[in-house]
C-alpha positions as CSV (number, residue, x, y, z in Angstrom):
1,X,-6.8,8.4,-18.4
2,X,-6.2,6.5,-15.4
3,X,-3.4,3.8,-14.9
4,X,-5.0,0.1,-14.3
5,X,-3.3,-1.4,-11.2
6,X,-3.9,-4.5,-9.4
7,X,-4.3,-4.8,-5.8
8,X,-3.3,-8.5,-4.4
9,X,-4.4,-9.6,-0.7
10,X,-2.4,-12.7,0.5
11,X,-4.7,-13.1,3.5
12,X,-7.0,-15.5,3.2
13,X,-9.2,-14.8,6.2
14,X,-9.5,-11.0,4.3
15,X,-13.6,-10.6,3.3
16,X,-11.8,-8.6,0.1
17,X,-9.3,-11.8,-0.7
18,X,-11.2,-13.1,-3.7
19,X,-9.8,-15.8,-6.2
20,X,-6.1,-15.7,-7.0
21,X,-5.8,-13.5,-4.4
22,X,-7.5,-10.5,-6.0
23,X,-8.6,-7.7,-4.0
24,X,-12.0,-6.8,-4.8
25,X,-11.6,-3.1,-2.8
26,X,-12.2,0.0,-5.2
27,X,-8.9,1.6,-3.6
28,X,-6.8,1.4,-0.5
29,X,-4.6,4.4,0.9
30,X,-1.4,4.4,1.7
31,X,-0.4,5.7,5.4
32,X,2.1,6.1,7.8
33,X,2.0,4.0,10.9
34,X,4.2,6.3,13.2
35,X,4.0,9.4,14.4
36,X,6.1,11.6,11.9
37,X,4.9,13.3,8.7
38,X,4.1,12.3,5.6
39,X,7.0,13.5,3.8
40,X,9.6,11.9,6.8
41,X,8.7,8.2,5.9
42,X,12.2,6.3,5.3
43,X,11.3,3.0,5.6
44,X,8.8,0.3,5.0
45,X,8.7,-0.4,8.5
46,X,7.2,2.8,9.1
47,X,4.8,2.6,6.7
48,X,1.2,-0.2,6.3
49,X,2.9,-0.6,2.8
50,X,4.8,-3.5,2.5
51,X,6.1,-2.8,-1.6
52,X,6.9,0.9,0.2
53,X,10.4,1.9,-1.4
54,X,11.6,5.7,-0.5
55,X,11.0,8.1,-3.1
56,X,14.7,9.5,-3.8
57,X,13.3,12.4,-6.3
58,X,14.7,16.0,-5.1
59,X,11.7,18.5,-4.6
């Protein structure tokens, strides 16, 4: 069973801000805005996440 999350959009000139500032999108994804991999993200800056915290679990 899947996990119900809410997806909020603050931007009000957004087509997907609805009331309250619900996102109706299905999904989003979650990227990197630089040019390193995936798995080398530290920071929120490098991400288009801005909740991103680093993951700190040893593979």
């Amino acid at each position: 069973m899947k996990k119900k999350q809410s997806i909020k959009c603050e931007v009000d000139s957004c087509k997907y801000n609805k009331n309250n500032n619900e996102c109706n999108l299905e999904e989003i994804k979650v990227s990197s805005n630089c040019n390193c991999p995936c798995d080398e993200v530290h920071d929120q800056e490098q991400t288009v996440c801005t909740s991103f915290e680093k993951n700190e679990e040893e593979k």
